[in-house]
C-alpha positions in Angstrom: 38.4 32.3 85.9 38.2 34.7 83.0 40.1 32.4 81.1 37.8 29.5 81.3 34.3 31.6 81.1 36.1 32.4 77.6 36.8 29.2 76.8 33.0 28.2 77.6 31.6 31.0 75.7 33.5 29.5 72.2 32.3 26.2 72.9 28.6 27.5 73.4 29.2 28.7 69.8 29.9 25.0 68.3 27.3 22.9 66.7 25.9 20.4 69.0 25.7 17.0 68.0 22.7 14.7 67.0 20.1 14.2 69.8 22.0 16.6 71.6 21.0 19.8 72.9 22.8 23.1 72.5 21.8 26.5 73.7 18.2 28.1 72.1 18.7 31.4 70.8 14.7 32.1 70.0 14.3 32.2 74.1 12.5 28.8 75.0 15.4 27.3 76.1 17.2 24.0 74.8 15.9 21.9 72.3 17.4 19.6 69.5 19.3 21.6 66.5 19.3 20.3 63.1 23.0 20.3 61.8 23.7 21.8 58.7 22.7 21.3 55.0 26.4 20.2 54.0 26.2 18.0 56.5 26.8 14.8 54.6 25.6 11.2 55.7 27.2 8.5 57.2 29.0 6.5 54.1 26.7 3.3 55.2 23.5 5.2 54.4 25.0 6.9 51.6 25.3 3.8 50.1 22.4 2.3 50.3 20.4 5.0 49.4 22.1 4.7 46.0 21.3 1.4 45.5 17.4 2.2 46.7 17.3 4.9 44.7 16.6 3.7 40.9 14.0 1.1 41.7 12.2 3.8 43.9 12.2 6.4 41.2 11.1 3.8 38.6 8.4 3.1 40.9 7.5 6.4 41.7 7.1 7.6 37.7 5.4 4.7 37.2 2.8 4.9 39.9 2.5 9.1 39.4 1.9 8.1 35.5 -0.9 5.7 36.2 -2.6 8.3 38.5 -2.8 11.3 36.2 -6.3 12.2 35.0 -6.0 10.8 31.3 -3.8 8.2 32.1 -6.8 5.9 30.8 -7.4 7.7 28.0 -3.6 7.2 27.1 -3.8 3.7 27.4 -6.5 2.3 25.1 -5.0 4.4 22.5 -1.7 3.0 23.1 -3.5 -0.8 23.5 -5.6 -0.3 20.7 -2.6 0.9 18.2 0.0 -2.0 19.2 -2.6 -4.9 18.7 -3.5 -3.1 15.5 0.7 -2.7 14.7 1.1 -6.6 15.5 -2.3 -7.6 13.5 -1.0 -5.9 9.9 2.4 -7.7 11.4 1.0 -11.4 11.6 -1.6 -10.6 8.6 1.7 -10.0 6.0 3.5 -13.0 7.4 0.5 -15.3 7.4 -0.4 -14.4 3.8 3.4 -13.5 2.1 3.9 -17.1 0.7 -0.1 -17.5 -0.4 0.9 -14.3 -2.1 3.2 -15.8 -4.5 1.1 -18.7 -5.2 -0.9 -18.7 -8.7 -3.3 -21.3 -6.9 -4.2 -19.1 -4.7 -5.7 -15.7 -6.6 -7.7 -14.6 -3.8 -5.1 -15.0 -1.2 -2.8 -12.5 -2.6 -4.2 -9.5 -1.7 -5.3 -10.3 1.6 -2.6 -8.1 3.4 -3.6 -5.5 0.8 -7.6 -5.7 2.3 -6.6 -5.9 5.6 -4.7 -2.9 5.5 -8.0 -1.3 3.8 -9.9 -2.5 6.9 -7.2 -0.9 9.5 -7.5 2.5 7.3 -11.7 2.4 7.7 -11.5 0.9 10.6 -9.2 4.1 12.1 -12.1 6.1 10.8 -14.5 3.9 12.7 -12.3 4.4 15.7 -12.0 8.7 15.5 -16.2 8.4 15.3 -16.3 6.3 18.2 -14.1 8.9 20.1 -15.9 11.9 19.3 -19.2 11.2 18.8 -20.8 12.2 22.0 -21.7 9.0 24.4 -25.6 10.9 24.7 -25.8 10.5 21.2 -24.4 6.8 21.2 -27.0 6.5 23.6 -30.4 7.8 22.3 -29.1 6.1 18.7 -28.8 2.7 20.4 -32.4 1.1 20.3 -32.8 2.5 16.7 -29.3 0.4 16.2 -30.7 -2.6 17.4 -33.9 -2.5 15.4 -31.8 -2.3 12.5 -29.6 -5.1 13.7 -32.4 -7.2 14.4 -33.5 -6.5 10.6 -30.0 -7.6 9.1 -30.4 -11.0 11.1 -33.6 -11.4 9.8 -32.6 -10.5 6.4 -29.5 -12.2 6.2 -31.5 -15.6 6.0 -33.2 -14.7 3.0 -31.8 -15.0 -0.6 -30.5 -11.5 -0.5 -28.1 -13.0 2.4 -25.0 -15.0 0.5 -24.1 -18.4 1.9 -21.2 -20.6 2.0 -19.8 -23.4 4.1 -22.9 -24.8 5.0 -23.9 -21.0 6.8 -26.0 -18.2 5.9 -24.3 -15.1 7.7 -22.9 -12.9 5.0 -24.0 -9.9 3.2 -22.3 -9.4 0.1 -21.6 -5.3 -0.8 -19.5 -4.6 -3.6 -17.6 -7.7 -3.6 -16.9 -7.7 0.2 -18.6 -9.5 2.8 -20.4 -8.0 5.9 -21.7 -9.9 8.7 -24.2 -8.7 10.9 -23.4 -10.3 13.9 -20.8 -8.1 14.7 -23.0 -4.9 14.8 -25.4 -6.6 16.6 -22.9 -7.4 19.4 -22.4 -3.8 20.2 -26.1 -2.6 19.6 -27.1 -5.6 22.1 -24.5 -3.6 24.5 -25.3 -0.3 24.3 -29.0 -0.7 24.1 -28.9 -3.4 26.7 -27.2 -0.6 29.4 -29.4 2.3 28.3 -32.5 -0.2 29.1 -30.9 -1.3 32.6 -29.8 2.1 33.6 -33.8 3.3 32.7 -35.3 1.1 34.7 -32.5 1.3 37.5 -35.1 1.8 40.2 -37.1 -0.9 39.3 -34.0 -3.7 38.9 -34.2 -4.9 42.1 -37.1 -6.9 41.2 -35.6 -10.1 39.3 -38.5 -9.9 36.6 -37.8 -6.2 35.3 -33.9 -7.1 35.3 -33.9 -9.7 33.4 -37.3 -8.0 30.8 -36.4 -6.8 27.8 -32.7 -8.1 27.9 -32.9 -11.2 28.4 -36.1 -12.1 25.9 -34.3 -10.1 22.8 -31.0 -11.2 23.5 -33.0 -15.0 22.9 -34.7 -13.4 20.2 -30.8 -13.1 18.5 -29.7 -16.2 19.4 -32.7 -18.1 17.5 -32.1 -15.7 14.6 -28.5 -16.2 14.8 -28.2 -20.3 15.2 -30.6 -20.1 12.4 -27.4 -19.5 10.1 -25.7 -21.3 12.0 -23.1 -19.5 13.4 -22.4 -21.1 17.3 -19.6 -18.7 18.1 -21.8 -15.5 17.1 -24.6 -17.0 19.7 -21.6 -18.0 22.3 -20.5 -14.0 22.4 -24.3 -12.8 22.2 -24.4 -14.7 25.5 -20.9 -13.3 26.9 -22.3 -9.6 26.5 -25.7 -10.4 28.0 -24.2 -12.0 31.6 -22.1 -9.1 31.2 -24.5 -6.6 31.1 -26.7 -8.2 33.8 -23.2 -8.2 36.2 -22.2 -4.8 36.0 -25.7 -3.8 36.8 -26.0 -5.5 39.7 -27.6 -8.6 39.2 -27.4 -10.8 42.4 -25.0 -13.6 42.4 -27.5 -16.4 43.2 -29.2 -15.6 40.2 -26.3 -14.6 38.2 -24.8 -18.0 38.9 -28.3 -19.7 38.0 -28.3 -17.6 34.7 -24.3 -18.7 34.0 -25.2 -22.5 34.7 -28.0 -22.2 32.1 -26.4 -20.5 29.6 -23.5 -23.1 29.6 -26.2 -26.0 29.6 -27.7 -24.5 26.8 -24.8 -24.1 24.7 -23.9 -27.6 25.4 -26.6 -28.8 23.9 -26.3 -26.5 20.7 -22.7 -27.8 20.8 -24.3 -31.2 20.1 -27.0 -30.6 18.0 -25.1 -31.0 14.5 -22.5 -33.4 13.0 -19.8 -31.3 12.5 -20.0 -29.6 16.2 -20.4 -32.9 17.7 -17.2 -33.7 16.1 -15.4 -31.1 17.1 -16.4 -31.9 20.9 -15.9 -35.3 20.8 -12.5 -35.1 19.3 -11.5 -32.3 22.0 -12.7 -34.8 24.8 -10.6 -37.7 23.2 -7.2 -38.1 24.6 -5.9 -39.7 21.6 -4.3 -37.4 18.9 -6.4 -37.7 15.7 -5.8 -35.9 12.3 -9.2 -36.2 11.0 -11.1 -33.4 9.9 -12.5 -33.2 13.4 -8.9 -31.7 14.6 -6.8 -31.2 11.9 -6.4 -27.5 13.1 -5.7 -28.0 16.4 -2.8 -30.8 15.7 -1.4 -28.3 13.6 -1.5 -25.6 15.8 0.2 -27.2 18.8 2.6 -28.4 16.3 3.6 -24.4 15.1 3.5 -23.8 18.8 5.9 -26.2 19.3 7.9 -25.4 16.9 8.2 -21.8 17.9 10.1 -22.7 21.3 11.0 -19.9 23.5 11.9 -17.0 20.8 10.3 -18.4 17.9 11.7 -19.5 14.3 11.5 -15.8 13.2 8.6 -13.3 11.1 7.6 -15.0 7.9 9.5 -18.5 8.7 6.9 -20.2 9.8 5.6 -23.6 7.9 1.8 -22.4 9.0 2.2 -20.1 5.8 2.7 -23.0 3.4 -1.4 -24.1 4.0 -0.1 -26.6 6.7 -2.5 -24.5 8.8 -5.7 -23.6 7.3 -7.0 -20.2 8.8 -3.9 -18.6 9.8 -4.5 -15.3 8.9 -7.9 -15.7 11.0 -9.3 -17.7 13.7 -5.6 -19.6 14.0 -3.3 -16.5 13.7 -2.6 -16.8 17.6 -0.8 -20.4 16.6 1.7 -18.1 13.6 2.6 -16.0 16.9 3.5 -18.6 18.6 5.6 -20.5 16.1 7.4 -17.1 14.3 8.0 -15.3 17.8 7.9 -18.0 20.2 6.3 -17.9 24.3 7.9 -14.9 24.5 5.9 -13.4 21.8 2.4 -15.4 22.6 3.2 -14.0 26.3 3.3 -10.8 25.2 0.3 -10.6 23.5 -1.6 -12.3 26.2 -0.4 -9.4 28.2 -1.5 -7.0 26.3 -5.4 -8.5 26.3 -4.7 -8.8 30.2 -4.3 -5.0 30.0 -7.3 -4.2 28.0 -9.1 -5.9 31.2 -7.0 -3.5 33.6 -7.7 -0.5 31.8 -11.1 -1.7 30.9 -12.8 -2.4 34.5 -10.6 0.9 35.7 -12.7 3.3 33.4 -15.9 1.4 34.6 -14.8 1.5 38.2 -13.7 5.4 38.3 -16.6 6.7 36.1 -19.7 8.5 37.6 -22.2 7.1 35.2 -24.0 4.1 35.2 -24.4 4.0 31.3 -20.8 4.7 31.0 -19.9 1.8 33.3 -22.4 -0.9 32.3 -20.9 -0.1 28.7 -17.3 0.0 29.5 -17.5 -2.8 31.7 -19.5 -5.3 29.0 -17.4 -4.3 26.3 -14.6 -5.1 27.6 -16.1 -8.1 28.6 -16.7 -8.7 24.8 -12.9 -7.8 24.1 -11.2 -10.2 26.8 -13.6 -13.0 26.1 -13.3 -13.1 22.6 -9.7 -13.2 23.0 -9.5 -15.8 25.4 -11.8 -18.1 23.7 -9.6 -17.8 20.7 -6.6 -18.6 22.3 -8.1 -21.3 24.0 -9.1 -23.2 21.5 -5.8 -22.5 19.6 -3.6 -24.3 22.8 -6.4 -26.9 23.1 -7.9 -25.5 26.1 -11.6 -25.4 24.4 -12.9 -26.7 21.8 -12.8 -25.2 18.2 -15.4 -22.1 17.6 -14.4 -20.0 14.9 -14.0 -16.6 17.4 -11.6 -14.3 15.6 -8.5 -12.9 18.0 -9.6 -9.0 18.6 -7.7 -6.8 16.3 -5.1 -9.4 15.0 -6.8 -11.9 13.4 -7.8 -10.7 9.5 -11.4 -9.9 9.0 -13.9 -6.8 7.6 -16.4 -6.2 9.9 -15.0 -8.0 13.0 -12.2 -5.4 13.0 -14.2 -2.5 11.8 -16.8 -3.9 15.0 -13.8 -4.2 17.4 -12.0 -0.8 16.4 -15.2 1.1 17.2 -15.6 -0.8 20.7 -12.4 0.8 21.3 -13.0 4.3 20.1 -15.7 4.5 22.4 -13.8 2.8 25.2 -11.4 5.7 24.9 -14.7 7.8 25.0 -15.6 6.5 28.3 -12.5 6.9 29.9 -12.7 10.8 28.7 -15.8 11.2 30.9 -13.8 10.3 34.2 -14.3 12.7 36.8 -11.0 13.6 36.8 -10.3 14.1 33.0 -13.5 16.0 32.6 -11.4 18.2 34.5 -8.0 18.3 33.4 -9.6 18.9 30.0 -11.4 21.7 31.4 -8.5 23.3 32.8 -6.1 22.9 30.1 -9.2 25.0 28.0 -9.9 22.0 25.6 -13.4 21.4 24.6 -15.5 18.8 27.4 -16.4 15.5 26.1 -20.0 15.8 28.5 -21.8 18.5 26.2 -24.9 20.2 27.0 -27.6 19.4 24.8 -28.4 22.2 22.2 -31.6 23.3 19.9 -31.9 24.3 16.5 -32.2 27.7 17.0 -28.9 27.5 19.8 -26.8 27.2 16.8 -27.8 30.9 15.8 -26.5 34.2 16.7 -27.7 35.7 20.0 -28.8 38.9 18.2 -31.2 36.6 15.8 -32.7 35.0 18.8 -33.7 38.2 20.7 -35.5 39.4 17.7 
């Protein structure tokens, strides 16, 4: 008996299995013991948690990436600086063979211009960033006075024309158009005025009063150039701001119909529009002056196939293509770096829009959002207008591709809507503060005084 009480107590001492029970040391009788951490797993399990485990971590870094406090912040840099990086890319190609051409003078220094504008235009950008979004704010209606002045002025003699339109300033030898800064005073001043009278906008008359009645006010001043696709954006950023401040969607849908009705009609109100409508509607392939563009684009698209003919072997930039380097560049994409590359950009527009409704979804403020929101709106419209038109989806315009497409104050316009695009996204809960923590300066500053900005000692005497 000895014997086997011994052999007992040494078995009492082994590890029990899993789901088994073994004796309880800590006095509250059996329960289930955990085996040992060099334990290893069956060989099954082993295996397929190696071949879970790479996707899962990729997902995981991913996902933990997206969800840190400035991951916003990160982004419209990083969107802002590749469209840039593949604009001064298409800009060289489209112009490198007009470069060499005597019978072209003032196409050989277009890439050299451009490249000005992306220099100013990363100015533009740093003041958007840093400028403090109260100041934006209280300097808005004083912009659109003054934007409402260059429309007005831009039809009078000092305003230079050409092409049968009126929409250019010349200063120093360049060309300015007004438009564009009246896009983005029309959005900032358009959400200060909603987010004033927020108590007030659920009564249809004080929503749609001022917006509506000055944003009417542009579009006579700016069909009075005539410049359609100026009018067509002007109406993109009014429904937007209207939207994202809550308009309903029985009147929103009422306003949308009328809108598109009453661009129809200016569609159709001059010979050279009508022409370019008509010969969208026809099914028959025409090389008239009507659609000589658009042939010539889906042929470069064509051409391009899957991976494209390669950067600066395109036949666009032998003037087969008129306005490569602007409204058409979307169409030198496709032909020099194929689907692929037309896909790519496409996705990179699509995440403007991601990033774009996330910092107007996660914000606090309504200004903030009604802002963010509309101009990214403005960004993503503009973009899929041009590209529209460019595959034949729309008819012909003249809206420039945000960022890529060569242009002065349409990029200088568009690198500012993103500066202070990554200012909103700055003034997230959440980065407010990780800033704060990691003892950088806060974007939301308190408002100071004159005499705030001397010593304390001063003051008390």
């Amino acid at each position: 008996m000895a014997g086997v009480k011994e052999f007992c107590g040494v078995l009492s001492l082994l590890p029990a299995g899993p789901g088994k029970l073994g004796p309880d040391h800590s006095g509250t009788g059996g329960g289930p013991v955990v085996p040992p951490r060099s334990a290893s797993p069956v060989p099954a399990q082993r295996a397929a948690g190696v071949r879970r485990a790479p996707a899962a971590a990729a997902w995981e870094r991913l996902t933990g990436w997206t969800t840190r406090p400035l991951a916003s912040f990160h982004l419209v840099l990083a969107l802002a600086g590749i469209l840039t990086v593949v604009g001064v890319v298409m800009v060289s190609s489209a112009s490198s063979v007009a470069s060499y051409d005597p019978r072209t003078p003032g196409q050989g220094g277009l890439f050299g211009k451009h490249l000005t504008y992306v220099a100013l235009g990363a100015g533009v950008f740093w003041l958007g960033l840093r400028v403090p979004l109260a100041t934006i704010r209280r300097w808005s209606g004083g912009a659109m006075i003054v934007s409402l002045g260059m429309l007005l002025l831009v039809l009078t003699p000092l305003g230079s024309d050409g092409g049968g339109a009126q929409r250019w300033f010349v200063v120093a030898g360049q060309s300015v158009q007004p438009i564009e800064f009246a896009k983005l005073s029309l959005a900032l001043w358009g959400a200060h005025v909603l987010v004033a009278k927020d108590r007030l906008l659920h009564r249809w008359r004080h929503l749609l009063v001022p917006v509506v009645p000055v944003t009417l006010l542009m579009f006579a001043l700016v069909m009075a150039q005539p410049n359609l696709s100026g009018t067509i954006t002007l109406g993109i950023i009014m429904l937007g701001l209207l939207w994202f401040a809550g308009m309903p969607a029985r009147l929103f849908t009422a306003l949308v119909l009328g809108a598109a009705a009453g661009f129809t009609v200016l569609a159709l109100s001059a010979g050279y529009r009508q022409a370019r409508v008509l010969s969208f509607l026809s099914s028959a392939p025409d090389s008239g002056s009507g659609s000589y563009q658009t042939t010539q684009a889906s042929y470069a698209l064509a051409d391009g196939g899957v991976f494209g003919r390669g950067l600066g072997q395109g036949s666009s930039n032998w003037g087969y293509l008129p306005g490569v380097a602007n409204d058409f560049i979307f169409a030198l994409i496709g032909e020099e770096l194929g689907f692929v590359g037309g896909v790519a950009v496409l996705a990179l527009y699509a995440g403007v829009a991601v990033v774009g409704m996330r910092i107007a979804r996660r914000t606090a403020d309504p200004w903030i959002r009604i802002v963010a929101g509309t101009l990214t709106l403005l960004v993503v419209g503009q973009a899929a207008i041009n590209v529209g038109y460019v595959v034949g989806l729309l008819p012909v315009t003249g809206v420039t591709l945000p960022l890529i497409s060569y242009g002065g104050s349409s990029l200088l316009v568009t690198m500012l809507v993103f500066g202070i695009l990554a200012n909103c996204a700055r003034h997230e809960p959440e980065a407010v503060a990780a800033l704060r923590e990691q003892g950088l300066r806060s974007p939301i500053r308190k408002k100071r005084t004159l005499v705030s900005y001397f010593p304390a000692g001063f003051r008390r005497s």
